[in-house]
C-alpha positions in Angstrom: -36.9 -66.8 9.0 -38.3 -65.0 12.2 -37.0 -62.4 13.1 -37.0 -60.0 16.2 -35.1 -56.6 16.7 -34.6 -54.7 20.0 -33.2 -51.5 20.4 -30.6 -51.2 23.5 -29.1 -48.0 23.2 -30.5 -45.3 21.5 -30.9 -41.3 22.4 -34.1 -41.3 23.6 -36.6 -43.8 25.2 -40.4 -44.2 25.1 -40.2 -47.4 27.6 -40.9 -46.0 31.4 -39.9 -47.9 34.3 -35.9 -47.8 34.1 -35.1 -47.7 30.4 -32.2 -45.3 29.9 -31.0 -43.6 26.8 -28.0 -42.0 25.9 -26.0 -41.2 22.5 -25.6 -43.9 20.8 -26.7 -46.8 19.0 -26.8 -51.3 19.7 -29.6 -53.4 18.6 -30.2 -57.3 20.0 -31.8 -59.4 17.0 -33.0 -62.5 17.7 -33.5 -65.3 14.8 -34.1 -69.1 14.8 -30.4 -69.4 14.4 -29.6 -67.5 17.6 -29.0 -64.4 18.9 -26.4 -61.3 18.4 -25.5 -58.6 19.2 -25.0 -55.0 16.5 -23.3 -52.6 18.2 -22.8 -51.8 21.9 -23.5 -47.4 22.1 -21.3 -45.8 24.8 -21.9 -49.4 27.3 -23.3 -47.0 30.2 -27.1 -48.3 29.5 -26.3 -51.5 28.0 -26.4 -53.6 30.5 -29.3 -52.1 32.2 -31.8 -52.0 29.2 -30.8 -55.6 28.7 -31.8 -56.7 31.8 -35.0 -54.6 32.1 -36.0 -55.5 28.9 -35.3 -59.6 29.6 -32.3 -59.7 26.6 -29.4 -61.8 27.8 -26.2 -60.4 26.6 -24.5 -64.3 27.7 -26.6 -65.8 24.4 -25.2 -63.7 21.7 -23.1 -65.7 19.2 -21.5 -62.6 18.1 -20.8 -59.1 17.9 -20.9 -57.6 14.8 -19.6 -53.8 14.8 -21.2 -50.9 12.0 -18.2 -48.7 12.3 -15.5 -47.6 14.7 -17.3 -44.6 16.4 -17.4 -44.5 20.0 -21.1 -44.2 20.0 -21.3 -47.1 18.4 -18.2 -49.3 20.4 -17.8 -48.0 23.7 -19.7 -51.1 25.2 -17.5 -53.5 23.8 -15.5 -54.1 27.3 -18.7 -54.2 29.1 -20.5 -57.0 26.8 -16.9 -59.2 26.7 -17.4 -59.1 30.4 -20.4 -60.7 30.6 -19.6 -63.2 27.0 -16.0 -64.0 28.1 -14.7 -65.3 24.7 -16.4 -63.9 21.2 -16.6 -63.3 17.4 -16.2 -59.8 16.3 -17.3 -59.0 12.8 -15.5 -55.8 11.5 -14.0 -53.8 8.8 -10.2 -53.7 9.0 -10.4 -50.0 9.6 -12.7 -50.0 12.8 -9.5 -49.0 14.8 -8.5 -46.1 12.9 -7.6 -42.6 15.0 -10.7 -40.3 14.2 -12.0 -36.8 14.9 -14.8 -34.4 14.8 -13.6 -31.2 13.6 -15.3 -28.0 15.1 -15.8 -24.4 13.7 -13.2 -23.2 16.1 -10.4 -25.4 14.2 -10.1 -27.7 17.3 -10.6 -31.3 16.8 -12.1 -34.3 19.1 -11.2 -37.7 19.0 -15.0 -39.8 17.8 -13.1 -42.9 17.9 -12.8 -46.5 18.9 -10.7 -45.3 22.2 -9.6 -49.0 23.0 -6.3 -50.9 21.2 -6.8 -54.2 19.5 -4.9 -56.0 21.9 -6.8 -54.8 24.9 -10.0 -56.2 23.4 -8.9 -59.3 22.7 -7.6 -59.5 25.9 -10.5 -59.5 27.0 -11.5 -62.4 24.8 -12.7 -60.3 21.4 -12.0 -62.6 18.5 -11.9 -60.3 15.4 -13.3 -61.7 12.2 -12.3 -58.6 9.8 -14.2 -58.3 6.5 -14.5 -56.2 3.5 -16.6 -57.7 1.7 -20.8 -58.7 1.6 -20.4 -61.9 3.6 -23.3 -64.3 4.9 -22.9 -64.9 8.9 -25.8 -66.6 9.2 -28.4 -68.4 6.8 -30.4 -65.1 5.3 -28.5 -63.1 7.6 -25.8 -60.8 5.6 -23.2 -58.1 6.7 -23.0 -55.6 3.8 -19.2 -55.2 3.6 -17.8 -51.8 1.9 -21.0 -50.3 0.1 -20.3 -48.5 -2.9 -21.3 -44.7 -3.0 -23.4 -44.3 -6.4 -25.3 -41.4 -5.5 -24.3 -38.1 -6.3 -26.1 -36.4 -3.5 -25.0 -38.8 -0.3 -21.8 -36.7 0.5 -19.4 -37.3 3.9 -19.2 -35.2 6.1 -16.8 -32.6 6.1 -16.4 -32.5 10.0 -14.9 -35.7 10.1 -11.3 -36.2 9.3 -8.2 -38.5 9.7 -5.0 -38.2 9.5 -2.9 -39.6 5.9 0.2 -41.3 5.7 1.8 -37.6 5.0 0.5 -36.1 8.4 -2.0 -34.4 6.4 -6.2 -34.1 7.5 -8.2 -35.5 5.3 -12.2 -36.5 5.2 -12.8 -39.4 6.7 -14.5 -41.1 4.3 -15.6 -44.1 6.1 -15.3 -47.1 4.7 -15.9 -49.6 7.6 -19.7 -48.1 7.7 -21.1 -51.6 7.5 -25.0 -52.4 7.8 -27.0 -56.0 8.3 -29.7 -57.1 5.6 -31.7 -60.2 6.7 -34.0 -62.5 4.6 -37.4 -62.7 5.8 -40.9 -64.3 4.2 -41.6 -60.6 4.3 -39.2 -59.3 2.4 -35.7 -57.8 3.2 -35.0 -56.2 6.4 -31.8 -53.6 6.5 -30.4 -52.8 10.0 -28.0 -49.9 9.7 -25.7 -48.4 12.3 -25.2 -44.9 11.2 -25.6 -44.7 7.2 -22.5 -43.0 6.8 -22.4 -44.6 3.4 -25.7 -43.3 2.6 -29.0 -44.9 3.5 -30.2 -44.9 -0.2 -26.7 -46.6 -1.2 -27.1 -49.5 1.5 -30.9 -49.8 0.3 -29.8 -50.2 -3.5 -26.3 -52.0 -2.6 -28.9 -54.7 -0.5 -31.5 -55.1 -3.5 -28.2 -56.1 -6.0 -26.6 -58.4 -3.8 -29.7 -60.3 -2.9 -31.4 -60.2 -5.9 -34.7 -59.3 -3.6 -37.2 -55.9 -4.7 -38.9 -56.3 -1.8 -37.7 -54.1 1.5 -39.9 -55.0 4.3 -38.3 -52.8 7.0 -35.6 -50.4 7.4 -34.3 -49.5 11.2 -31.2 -47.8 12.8 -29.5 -44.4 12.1 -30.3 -42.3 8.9 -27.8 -40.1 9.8 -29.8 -36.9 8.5 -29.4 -34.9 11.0 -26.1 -34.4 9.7 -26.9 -34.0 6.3 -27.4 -31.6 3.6 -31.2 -30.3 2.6 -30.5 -31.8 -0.5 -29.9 -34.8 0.4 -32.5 -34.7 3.2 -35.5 -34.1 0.4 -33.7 -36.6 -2.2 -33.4 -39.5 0.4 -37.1 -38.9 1.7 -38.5 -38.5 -1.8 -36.5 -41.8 -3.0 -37.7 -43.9 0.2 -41.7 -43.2 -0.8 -40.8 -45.1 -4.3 -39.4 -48.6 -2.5 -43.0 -49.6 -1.1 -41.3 -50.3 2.8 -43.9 -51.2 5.2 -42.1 -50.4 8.5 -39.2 -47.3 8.7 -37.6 -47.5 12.5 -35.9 -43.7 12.5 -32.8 -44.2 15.4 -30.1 -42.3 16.8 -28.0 -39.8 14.1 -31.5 -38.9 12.2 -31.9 -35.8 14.1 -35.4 -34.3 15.5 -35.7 -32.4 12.3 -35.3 -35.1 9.4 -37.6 -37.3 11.6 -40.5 -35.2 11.8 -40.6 -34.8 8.0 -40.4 -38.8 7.3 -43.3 -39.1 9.9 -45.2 -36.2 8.2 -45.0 -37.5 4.8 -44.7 -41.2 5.3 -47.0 -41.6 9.0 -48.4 -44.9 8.5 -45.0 -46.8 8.0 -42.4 -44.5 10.4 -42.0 -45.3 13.6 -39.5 -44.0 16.4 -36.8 -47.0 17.1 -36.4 -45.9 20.6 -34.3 -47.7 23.1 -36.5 -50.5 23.8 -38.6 -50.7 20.8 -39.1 -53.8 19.1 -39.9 -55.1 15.3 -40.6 -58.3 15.1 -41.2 -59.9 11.7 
């Protein structure tokens, strides 16, 4: 299967001549099957980077959402616009009521800000999911991925609230990533890794049976992590053999320069309007 990749929202941007970035996080993928859309970022440089970078949001087949952050869903309104009617791959729990909690004790809503019924008044057919599911031939959506290791923790800024008022950790189930089938070996797309990037990696090689990873690209989400789990996920990626490592969006600055350091000939910087094309 070929395969094509193209960031559309991401925070930065090494593309001059109109490419935007902001926080946040979508990815067009091509295949011979057709094209879709992962996640939408905050929608204000979707549509733009689209059109400068000749991706035409009216050929997507479907949407398929990582998680239910606004970073990640804002655009949703502004790609149904232009789609009219269209599948929506999601975990059940994309809608849920979410916030960052700061140092100060005060707490802001992170998100999905729209109600179910609004989107699919606007023509968003919701196809929730659980479970590792095949939406196209060699083209997978992970599903719940099972936290093994004992050093990918969540983070304790993020909470909900239970079914007894209380705030809890968000543990965040509905973090869902794509693994696709290629001649070259698997290719993992993540949206933020909030179930840990060495979980989906191991969680991909058990359900397809596959060794080899030929790229990984998306959001690490290191920035946010512990140094433990920082030098245990580096030192843990070096053992795989992946050719290609696209660093986006919640790896941080930090994290990023020490994959590049340590791993230069394979990283590279999935900036909005980077491609990897397999």
């Amino acid at each position: 299967m070929s395969l094509r990749i193209t960031i559309l929202s991401e925070n930065s941007t090494e593309i001059p001549f109109g490419v935007l970035s902001e926080h946040g996080f979508a990815a067009f993928v091509e295949t011979e099957q057709g094209n879709f859309l992962f996640d939408t970022g905050q929608g204000r440089v979707l549509l733009n980077n689209s059109t400068l970078l000749g991706k035409d949001l009216r050929s997507i087949k479907f949407l398929v959402l990582s998680h239910g952050h606004y970073d990640h869903t804002l655009g949703i309104p502004e790609v149904l616009q232009i789609t009219g009617g269209l599948d929506v791959y999601a975990h059940p729990d994309i809608f849920l009521e979410r916030y960052w909690l700061h140092k100060n004790g005060e707490r802001q809503s992170i998100g999905l800000p729209y109600r179910k019924a609004y989107l699919e008044s606007l023509g968003a057919r919701f196809q929730f999911g659980s479970e590792f599911i095949e939406i196209l031939d060699h083209v997978f959506l992970t599903g719940e991925i099972p936290r093994k290791t004992n050093f990918e923790k969540p983070d304790q800024e993020m909470v909900i609230m239970n079914a007894e008022g209380q705030w809890v950790q968000d543990p965040i189930m509905d973090d869902l990533s794509l693994i696709m089938e290629t001649p070259r070996g698997l290719v993992i797309l993540l949206g933020c890794a909030h179930a840990g990037m060495i979980n989906i990696i191991e969680y991909a090689k058990n359900k397809t049976g596959c060794e080899k990873i030929y790229a990984v690209i998306g959001g690490t989400h290191l920035k946010f992590s512990l140094p433990e789990q920082e030098k245990r996920s580096i030192e843990l990626l070096h053992t795989y053999g992946i050719e290609k490592i696209g660093l986006s969006h919640c790896t941080g600055l930090k994290a990023g320069a020490s994959l590049f350091c340590t791993m230069r000939e394979k990283v590279f910087f999935a900036t909005a309007g980077s491609v990897l094309e397999v």
